[in-house]
C-alpha positions, -999 to 999 in steps of 0.1 A, spaced: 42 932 -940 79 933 -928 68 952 -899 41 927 -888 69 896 -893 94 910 -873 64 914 -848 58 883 -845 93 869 -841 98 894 -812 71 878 -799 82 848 -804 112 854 -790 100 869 -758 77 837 -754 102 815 -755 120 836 -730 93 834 -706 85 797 -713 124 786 -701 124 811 -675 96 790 -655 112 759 -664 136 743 -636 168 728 -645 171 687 -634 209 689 -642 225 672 -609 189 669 -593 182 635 -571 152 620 -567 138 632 -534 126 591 -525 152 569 -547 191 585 -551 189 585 -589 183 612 -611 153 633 -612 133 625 -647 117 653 -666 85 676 -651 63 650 -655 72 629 -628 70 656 -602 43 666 -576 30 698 -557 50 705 -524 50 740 -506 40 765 -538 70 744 -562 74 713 -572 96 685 -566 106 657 -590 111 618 -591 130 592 -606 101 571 -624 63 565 -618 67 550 -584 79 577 -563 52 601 -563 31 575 -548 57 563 -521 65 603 -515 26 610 -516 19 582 -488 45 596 -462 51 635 -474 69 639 -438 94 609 -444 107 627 -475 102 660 -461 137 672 -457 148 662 -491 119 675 -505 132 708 -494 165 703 -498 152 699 -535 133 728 -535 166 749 -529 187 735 -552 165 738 -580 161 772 -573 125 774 -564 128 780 -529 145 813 -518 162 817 -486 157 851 -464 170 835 -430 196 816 -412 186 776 -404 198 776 -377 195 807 -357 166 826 -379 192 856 -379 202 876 -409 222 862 -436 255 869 -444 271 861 -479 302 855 -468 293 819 -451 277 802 -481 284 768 -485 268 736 -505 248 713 -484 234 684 -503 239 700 -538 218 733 -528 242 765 -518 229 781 -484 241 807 -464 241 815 -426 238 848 -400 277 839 -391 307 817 -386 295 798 -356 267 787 -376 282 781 -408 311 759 -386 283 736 -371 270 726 -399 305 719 -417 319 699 -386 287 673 -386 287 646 -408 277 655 -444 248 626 -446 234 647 -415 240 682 -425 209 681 -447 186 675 -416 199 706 -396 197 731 -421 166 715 -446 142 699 -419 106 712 -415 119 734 -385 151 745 -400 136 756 -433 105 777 -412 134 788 -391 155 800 -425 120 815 -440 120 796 -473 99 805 -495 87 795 -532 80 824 -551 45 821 -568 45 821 -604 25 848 -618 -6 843 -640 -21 867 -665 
């Protein structure tokens, strides 16, 4: 009997484990349509294998309506919370190098070298988002959400 309960609290245990490691943490997260804080899961949608998340009930609809309007934050979004991986420099598709990462609108990225890295520190912040996070920057820095996997 004390074999089968400490069974079932490993298990337990490990569930848990896997059940927070898919969660994704909201702390400092912005709506991708309104600048206020990103509620819980449920006011999220589907966008590129992850998910991105909203203020209140609203948003999803004004994000469904124009996904290309909200496109760079949605990625932006998708970096910071960690979904998104990065395998590629915005702005020049070369290889990354750790030494030039920097925070660009709240998600860290990193670049193939100083030049790159400097261009996107000397433009304004409220446009550095668009040069590294756009449709063409994130294709360009090969993104990518890892899929979840399903037993």
């Amino acid at each position: 009997m004390r074999r089968f309960t400490l069974l079932v609290a490993a298990f337990g245990l490990m569930l848990t484990a896997v059940m927070a490691a898919d969660e994704v943490k909201l702390d400092g997260i912005k709506c991708i349509v309104n600048p206020k804080a990103a509620a819980k899961a449920d006011k999220s949608a589907d966008y590129k294998d992850g998910k991105v998340y909203f203020c209140c009930d609203n948003c999803p609809k004004a994000f469904a309506k124009d996904e290309k309007k909200f496109a760079t934050s949605a990625n932006t979004q998708l970096v910071a919370t960690g979904q998104a991986k990065q395998h590629k420099c915005p702005l020049s598709g070369g290889d990354l190098n750790k030494d030039t990462e920097i925070t660009v609108a709240g998600a860290k990225v990193q670049f193939c070298c100083n030049m790159c890295k400097g261009k996107v520190e000397k433009t304004e912040k409220d446009k550095q988002a668009e040069l590294v996070f756009s449709d063409e920057a994130f294709k360009k820095a090969d993104f990518k959400v890892e899929k979840k996997k399903t037993n």
